[in-house]
N, CA, C and O atoms as a Tinker XYZ file with bonds, in Angstrom:
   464  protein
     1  N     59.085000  144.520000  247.338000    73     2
     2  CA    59.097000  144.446000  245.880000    64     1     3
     3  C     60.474000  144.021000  245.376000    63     2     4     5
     4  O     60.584000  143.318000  244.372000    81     3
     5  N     61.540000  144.459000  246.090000    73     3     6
     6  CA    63.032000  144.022000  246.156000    64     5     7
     7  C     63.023000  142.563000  246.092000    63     6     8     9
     8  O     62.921000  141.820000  245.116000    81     7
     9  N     63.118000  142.377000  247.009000    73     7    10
    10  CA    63.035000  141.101000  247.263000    64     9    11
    11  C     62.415000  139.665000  246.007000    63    10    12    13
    12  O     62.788000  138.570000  245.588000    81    11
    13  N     61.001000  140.865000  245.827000    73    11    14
    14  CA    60.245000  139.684000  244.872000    64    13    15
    15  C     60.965000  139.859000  243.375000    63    14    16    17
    16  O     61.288000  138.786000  242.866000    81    15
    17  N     61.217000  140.872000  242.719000    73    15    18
    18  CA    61.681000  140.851000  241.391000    64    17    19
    19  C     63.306000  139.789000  241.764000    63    18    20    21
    20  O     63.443000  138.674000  241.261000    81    19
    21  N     64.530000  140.511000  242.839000    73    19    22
    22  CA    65.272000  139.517000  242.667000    64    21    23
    23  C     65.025000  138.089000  242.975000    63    22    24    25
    24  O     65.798000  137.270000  242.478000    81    23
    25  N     63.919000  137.621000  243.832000    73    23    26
    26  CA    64.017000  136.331000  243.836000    64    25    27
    27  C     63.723000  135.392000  242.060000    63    26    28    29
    28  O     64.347000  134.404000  241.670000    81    27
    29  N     62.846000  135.970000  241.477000    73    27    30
    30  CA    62.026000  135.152000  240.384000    64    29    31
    31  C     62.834000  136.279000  238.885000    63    30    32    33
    32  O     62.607000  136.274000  237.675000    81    31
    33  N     63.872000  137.179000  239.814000    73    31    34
    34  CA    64.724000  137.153000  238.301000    64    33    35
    35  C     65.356000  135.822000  237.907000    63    34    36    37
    36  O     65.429000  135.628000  236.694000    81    35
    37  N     65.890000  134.741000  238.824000    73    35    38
    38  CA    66.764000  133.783000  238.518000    64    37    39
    39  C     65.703000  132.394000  237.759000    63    38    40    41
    40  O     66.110000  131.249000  237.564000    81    39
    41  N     64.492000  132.845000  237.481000    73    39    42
    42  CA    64.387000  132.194000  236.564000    64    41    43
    43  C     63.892000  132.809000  235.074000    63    42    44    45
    44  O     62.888000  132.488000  234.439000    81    43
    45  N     64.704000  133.587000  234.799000    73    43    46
    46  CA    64.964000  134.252000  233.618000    64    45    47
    47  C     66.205000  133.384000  233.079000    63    46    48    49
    48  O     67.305000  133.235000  233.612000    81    47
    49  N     65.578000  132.701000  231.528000    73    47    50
    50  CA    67.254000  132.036000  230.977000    64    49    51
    51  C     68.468000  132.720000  231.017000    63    50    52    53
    52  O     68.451000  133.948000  231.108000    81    51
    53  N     69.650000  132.030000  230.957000    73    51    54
    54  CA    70.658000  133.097000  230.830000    64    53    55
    55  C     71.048000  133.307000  229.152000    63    54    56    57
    56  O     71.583000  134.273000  228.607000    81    55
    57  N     70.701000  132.380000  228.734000    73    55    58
    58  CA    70.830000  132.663000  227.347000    64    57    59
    59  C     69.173000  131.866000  226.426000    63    58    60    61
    60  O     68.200000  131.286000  226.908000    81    59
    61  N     69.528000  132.212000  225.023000    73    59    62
    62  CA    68.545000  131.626000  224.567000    64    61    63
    63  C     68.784000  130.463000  222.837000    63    62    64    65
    64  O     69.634000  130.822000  222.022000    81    63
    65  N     68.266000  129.688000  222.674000    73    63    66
    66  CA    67.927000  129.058000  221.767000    64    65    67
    67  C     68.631000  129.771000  220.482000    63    66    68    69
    68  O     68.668000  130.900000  220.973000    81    67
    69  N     69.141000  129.915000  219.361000    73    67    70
    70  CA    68.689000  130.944000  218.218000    64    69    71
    71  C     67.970000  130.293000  217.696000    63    70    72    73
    72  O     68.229000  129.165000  217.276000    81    71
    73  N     66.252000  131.220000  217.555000    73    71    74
    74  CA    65.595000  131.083000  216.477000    64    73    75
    75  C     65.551000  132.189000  215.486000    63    74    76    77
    76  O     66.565000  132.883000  215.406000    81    75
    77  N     64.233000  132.552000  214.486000    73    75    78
    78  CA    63.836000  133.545000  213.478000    64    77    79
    79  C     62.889000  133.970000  214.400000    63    78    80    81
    80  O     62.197000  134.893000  213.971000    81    79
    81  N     62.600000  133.555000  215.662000    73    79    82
    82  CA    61.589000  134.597000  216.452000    64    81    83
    83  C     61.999000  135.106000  217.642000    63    82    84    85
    84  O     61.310000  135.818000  218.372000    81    83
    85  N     63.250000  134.707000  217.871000    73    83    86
    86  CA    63.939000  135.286000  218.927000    64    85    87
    87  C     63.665000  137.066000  219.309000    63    86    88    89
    88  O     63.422000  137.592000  220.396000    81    87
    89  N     63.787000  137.545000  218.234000    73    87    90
    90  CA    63.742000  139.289000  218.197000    64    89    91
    91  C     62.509000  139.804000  219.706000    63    90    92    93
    92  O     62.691000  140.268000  220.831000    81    91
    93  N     61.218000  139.363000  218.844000    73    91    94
    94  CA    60.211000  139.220000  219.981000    64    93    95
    95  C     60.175000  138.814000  221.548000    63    94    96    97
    96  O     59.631000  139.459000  222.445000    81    95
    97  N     60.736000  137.843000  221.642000    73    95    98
    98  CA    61.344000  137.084000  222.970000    64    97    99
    99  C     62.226000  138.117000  223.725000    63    98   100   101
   100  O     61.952000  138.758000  224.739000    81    99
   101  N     63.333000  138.114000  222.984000    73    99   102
   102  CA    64.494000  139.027000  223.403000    64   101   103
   103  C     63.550000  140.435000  224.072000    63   102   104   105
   104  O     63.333000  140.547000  225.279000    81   103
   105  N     63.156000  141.246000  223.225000    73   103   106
   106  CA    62.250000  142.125000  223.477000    64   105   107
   107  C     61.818000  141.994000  224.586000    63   106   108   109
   108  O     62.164000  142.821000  225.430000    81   107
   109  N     61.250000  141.309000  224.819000    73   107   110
   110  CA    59.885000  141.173000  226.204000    64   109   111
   111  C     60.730000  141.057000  227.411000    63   110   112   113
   112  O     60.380000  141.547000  228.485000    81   111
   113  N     62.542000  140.007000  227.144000    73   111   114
   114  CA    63.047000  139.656000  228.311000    64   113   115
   115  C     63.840000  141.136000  228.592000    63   114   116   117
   116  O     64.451000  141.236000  229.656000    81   115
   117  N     63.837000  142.056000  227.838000    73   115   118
   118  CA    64.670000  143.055000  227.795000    64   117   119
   119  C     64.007000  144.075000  228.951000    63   118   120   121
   120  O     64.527000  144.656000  229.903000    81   119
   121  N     62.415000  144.030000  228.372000    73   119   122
   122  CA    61.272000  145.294000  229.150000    64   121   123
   123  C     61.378000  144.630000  230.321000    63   122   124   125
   124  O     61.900000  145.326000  231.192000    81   123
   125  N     61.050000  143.439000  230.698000    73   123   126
   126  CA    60.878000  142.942000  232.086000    64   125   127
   127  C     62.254000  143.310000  232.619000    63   126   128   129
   128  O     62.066000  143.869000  233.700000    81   127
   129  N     63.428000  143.254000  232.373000    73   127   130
   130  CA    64.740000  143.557000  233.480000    64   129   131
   131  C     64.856000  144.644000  233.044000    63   130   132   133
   132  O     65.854000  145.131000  233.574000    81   131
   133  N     64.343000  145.442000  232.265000    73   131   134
   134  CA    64.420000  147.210000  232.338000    64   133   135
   135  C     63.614000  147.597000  233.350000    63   134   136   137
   136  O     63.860000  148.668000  233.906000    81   135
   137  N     62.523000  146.809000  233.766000    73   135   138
   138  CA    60.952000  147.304000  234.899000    64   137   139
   139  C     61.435000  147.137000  236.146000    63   138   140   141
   140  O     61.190000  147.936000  237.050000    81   139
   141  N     62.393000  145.747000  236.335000    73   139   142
   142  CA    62.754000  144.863000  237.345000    64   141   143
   143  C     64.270000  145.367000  238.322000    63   142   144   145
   144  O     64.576000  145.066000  239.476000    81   143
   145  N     65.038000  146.285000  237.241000    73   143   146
   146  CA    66.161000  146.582000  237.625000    64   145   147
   147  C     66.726000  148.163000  237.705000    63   146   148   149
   148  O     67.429000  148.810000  236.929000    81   147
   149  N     66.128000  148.479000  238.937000    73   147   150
   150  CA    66.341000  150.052000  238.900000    64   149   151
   151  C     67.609000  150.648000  239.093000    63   150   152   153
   152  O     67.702000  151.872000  239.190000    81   151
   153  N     68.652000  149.862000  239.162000    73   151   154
   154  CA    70.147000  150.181000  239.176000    64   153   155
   155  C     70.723000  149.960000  237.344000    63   154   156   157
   156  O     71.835000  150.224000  236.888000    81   155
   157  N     69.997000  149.624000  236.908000    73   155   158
   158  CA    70.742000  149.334000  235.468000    64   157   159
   159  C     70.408000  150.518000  234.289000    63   158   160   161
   160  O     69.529000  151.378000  234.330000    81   159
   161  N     71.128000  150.335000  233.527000    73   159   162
   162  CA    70.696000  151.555000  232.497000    64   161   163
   163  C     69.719000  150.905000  231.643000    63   162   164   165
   164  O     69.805000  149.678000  231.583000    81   163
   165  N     68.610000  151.602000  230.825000    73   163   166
   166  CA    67.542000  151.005000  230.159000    64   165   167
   167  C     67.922000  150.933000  228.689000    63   166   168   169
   168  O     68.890000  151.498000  228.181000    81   167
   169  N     66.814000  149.973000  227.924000    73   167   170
   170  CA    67.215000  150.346000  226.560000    64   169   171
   171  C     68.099000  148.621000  226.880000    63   170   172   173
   172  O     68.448000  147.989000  227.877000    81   171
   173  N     68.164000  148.386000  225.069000    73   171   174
   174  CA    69.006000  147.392000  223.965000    64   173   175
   175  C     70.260000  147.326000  223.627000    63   174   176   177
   176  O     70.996000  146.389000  223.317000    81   175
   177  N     70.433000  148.692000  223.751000    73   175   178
   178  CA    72.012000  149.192000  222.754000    64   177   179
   179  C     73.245000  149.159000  223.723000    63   178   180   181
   180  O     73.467000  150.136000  224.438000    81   179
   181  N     73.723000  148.501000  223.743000    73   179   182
   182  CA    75.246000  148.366000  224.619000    64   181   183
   183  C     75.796000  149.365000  224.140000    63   182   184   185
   184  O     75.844000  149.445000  222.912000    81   183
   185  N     76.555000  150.754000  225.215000    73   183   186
   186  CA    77.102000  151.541000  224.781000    64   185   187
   187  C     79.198000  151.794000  225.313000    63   186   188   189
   188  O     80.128000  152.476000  224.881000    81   187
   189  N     79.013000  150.829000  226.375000    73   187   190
   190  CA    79.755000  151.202000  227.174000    64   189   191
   191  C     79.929000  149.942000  228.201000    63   190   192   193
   192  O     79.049000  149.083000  228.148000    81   191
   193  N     81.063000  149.756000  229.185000    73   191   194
   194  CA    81.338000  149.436000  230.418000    64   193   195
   195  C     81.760000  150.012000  231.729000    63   194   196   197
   196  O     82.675000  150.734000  232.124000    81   195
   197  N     81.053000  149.598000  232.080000    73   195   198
   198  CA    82.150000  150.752000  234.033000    64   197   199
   199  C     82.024000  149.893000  234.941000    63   198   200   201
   200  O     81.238000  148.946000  234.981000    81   199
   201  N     83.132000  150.345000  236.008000    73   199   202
   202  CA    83.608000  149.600000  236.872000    64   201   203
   203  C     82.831000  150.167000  238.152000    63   202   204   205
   204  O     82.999000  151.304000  238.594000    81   203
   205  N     82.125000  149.396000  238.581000    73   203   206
   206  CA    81.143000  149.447000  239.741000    64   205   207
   207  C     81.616000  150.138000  240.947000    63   206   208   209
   208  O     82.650000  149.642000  241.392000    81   207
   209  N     81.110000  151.246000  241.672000    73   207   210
   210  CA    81.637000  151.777000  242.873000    64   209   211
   211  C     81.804000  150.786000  243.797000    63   210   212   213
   212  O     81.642000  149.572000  243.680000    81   211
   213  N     82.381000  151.899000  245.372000    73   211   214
   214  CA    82.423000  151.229000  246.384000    64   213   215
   215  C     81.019000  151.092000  246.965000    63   214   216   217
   216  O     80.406000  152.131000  246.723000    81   215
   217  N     80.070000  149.984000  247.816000    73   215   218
   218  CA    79.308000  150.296000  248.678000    64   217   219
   219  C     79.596000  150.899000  249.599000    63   218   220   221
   220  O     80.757000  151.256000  249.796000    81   219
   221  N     78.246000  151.270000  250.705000    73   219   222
   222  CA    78.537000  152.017000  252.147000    64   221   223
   223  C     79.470000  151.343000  252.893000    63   222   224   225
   224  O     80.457000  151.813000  253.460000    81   223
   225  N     79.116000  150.292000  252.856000    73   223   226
   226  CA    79.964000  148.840000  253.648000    64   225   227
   227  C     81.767000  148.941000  253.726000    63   226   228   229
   228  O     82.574000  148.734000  254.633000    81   227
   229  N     81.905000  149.392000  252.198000    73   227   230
   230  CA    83.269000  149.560000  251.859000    64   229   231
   231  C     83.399000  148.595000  250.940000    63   230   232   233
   232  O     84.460000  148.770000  250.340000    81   231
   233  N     82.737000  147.530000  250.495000    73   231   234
   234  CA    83.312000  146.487000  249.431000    64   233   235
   235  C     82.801000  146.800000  248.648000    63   234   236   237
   236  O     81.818000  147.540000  248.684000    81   235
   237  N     83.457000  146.199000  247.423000    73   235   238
   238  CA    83.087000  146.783000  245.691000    64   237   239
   239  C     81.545000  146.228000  245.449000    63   238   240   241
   240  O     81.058000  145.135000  245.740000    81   239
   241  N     81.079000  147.144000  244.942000    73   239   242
   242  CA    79.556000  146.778000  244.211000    64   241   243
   243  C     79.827000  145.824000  243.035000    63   242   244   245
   244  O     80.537000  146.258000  242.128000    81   243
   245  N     79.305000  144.478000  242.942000    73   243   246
   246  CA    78.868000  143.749000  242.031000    64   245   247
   247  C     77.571000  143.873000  240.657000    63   246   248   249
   248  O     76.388000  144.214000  240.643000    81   247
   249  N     78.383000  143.478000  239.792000    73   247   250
   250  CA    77.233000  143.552000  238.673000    64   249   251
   251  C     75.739000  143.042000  239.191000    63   250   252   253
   252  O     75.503000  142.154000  240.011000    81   251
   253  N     74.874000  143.813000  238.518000    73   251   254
   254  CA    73.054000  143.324000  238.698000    64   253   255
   255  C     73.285000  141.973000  238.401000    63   254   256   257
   256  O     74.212000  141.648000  237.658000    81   255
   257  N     72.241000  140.849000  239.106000    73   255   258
   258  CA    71.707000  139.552000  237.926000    64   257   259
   259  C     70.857000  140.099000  236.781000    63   258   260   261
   260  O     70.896000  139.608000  235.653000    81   259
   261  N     69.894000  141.398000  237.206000    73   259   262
   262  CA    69.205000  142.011000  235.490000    64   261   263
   263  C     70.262000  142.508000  234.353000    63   262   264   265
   264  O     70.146000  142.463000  233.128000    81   263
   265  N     71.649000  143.143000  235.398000    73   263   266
   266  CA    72.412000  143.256000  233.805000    64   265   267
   267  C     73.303000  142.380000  233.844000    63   266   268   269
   268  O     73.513000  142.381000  232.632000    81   267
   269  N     73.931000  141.710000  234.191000    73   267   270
   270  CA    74.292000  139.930000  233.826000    64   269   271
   271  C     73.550000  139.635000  232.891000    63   270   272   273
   272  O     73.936000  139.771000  231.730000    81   271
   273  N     72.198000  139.117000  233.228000    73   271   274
   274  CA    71.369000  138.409000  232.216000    64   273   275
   275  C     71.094000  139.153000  231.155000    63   274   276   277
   276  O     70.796000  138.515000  230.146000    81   275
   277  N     71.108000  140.828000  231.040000    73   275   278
   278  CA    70.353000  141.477000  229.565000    64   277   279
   279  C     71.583000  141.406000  228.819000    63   278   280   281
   280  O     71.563000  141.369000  227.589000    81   279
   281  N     72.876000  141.381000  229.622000    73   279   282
   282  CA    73.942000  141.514000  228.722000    64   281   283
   283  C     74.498000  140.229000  228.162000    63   282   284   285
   284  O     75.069000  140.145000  227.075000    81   283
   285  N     74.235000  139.018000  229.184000    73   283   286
   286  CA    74.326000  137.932000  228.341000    64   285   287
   287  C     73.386000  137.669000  227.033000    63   286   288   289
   288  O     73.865000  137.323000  225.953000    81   287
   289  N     72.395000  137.814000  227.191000    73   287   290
   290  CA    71.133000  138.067000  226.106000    64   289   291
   291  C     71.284000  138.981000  225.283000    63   290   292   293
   292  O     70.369000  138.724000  224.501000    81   291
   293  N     71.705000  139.732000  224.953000    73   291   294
   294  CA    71.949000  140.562000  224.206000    64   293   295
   295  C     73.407000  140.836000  223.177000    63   294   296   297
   296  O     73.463000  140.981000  221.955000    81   295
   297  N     74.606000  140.839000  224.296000    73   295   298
   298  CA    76.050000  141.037000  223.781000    64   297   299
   299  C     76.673000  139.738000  224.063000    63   298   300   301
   300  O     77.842000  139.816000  224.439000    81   299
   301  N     76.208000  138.650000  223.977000    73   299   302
   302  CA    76.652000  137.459000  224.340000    64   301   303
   303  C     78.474000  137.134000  224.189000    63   302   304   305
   304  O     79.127000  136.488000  225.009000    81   303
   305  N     78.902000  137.645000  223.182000    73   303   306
   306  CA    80.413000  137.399000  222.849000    64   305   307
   307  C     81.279000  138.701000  223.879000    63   306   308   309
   308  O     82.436000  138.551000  224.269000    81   307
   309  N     80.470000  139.881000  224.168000    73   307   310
   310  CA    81.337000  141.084000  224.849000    64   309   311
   311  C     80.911000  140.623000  226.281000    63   310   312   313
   312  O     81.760000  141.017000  227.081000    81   311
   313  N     79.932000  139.951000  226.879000    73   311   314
   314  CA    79.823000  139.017000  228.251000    64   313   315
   315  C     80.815000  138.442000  228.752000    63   314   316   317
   316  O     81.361000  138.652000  229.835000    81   315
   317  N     81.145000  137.418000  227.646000    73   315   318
   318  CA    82.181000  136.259000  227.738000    64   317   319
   319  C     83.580000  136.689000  228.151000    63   318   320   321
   320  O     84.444000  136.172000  228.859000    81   319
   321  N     83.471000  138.137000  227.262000    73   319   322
   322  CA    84.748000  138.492000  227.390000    64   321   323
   323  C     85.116000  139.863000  228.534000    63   322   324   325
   324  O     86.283000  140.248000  228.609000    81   323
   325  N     84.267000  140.380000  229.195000    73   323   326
   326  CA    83.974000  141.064000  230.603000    64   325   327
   327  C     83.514000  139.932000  231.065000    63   326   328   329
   328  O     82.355000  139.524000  230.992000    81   327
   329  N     85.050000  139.070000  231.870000    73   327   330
   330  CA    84.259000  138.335000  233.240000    64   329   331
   331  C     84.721000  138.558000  234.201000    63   330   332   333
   332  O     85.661000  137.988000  234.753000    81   331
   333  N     83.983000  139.611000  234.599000    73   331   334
   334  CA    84.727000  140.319000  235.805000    64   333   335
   335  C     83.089000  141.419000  236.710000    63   334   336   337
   336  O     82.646000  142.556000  236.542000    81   335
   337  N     82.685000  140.152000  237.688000    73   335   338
   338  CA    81.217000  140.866000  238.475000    64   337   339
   339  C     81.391000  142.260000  238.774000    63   338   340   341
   340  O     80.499000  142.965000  239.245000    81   339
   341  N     82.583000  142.657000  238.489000    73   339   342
   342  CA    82.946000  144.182000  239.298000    64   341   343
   343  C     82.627000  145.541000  237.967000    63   342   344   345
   344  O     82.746000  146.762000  238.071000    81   343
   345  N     82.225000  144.742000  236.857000    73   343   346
   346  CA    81.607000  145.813000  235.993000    64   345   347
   347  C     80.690000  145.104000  235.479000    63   346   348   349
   348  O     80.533000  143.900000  235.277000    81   347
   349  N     79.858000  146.429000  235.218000    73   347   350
   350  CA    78.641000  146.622000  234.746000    64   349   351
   351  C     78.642000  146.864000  233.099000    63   350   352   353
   352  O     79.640000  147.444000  232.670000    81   351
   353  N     77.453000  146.413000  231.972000    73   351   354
   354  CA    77.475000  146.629000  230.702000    64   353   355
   355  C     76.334000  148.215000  230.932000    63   354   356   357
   356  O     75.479000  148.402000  231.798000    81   355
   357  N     76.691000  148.967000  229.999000    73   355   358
   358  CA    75.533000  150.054000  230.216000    64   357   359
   359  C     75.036000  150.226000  228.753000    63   358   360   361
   360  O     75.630000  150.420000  227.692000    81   359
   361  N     73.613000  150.072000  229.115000    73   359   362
   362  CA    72.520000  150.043000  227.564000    64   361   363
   363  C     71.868000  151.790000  227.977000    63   362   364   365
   364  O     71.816000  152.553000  228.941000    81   363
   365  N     71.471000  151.737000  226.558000    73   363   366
   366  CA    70.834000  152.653000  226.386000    64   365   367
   367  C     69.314000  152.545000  225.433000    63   366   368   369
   368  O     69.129000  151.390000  225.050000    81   367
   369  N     68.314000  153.446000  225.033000    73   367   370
   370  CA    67.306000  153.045000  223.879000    64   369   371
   371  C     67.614000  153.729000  222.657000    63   370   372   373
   372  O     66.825000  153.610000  221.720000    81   371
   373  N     68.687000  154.456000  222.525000    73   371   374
   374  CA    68.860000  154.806000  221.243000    64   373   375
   375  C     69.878000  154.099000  220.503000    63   374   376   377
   376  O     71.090000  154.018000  220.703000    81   375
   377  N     69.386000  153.770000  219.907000    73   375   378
   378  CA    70.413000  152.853000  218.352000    64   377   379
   379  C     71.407000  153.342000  218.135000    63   378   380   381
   380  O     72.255000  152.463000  217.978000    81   379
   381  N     72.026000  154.847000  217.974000    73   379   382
   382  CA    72.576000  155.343000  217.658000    64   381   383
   383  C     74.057000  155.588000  218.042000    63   382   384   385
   384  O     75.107000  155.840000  217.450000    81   383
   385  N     73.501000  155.329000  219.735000    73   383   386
   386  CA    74.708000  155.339000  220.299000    64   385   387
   387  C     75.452000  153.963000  220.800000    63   386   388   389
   388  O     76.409000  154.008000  221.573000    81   387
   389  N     74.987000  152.891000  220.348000    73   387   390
   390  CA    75.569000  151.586000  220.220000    64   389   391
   391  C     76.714000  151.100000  219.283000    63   390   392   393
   392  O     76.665000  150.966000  218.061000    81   391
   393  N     77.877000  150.841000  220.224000    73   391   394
   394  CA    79.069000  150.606000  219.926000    64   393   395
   395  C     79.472000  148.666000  219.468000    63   394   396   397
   396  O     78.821000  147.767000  219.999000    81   395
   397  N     80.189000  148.480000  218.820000    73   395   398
   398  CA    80.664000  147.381000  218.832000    64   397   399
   399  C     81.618000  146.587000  219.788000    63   398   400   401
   400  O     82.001000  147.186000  220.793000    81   399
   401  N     81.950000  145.575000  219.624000    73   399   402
   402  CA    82.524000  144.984000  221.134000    64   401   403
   403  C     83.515000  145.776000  221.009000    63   402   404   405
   404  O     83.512000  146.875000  221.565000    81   403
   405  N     84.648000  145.299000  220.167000    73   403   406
   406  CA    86.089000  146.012000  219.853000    64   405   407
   407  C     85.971000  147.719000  220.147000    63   406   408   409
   408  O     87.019000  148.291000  220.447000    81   407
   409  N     84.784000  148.472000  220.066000    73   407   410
   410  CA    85.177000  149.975000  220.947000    64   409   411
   411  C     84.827000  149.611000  222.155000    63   410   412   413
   412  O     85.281000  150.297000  223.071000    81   411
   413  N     84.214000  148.811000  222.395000    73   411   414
   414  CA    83.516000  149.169000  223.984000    64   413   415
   415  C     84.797000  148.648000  224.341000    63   414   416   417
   416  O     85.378000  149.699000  224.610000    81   415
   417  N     85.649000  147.716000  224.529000    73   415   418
   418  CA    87.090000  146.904000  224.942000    64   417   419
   419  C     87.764000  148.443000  224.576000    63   418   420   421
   420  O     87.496000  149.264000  225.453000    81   419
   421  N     88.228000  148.747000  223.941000    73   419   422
   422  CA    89.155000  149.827000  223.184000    64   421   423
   423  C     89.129000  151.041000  224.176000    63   422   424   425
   424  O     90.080000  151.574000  224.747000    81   423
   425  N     88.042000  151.284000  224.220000    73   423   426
   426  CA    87.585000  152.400000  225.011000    64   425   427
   427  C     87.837000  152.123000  226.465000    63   426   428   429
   428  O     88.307000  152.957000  227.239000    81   427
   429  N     87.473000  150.825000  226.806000    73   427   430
   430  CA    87.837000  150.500000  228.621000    64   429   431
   431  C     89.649000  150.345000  228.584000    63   430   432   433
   432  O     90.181000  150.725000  229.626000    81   431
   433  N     90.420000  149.927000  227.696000    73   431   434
   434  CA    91.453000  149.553000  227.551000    64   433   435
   435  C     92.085000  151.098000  227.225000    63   434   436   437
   436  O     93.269000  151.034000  227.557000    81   435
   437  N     91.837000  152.216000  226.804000    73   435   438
   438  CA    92.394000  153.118000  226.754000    64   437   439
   439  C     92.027000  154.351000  228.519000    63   438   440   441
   440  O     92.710000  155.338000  228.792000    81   439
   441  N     90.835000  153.844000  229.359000    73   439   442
   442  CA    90.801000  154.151000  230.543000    64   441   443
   443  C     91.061000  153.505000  231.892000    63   442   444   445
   444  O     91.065000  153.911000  233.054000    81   443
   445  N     91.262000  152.421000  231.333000    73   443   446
   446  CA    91.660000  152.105000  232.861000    64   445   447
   447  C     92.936000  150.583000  232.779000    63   446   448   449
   448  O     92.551000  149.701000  232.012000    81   447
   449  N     94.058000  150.353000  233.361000    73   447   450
   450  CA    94.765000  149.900000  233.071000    64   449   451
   451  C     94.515000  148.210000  233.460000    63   450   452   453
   452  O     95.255000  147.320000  233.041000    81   451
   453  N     93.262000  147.968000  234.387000    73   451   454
   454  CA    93.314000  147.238000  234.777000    64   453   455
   455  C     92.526000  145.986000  233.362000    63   454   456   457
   456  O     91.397000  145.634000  233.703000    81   455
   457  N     92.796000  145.622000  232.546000    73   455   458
   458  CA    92.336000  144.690000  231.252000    64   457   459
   459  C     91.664000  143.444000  231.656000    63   458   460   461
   460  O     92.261000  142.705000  232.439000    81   459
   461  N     90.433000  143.096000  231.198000    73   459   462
   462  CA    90.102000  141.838000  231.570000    64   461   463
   463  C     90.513000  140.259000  230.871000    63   462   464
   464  O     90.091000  139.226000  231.390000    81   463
């Protein structure tokens, strides 16, 4: 099942068009890499960033292609500006706790020294 969701994630766009029906779209591409990606956090709302553990192996864990792509799709300008595979964006489904780019930066920039 591994195998099959990552092979035919890569034809998921990485970004999209803007239309007035995007909302819907977005939506659907959101549930499918929430179903598809059992390492990622679920949910719309960008709350946060973290810096990916070590594997067993010993080398650093790389960002998902499901949260690559939900976070390009979604936070497109806070993507651009985390380019760095070694962290992860973390969503959540409550609205509430969704931050803007400038805290989510603010907040990584007041924990860890290393700045992207």
């Amino acid at each position: 099942m591994k195998q099959f969701t990552q092979h035919f994630s890569i034809f998921i766009p990485n970004h999209l068009t803007t239309t007035n029906n995007e909302s819907p779209l977005k939506n659907s591409i959101t549930e499918y890499l929430d179903k598809t990606d059992s390492q990622s956090s679920k949910g719309k709302y960008c709350f946060s960033v973290k810096r990916n553990g070590i594997r067993k192996d010993g080398k650093q864990a790389q960002r998902s292609p499901a949260n690559n792509q939900k976070a390009a799709l979604l936070r497109p300008n806070l993507h651009k500006k985390v380019n760095d595979p070694t962290v992860s964006f973390c969503f959540c489904e409550d609205r509430t706790r969704e931050k803007i780019d400038d805290e989510i930066l603010q907040a990584w920039a007041r924990n860890n020294s290393r700045i992207f």
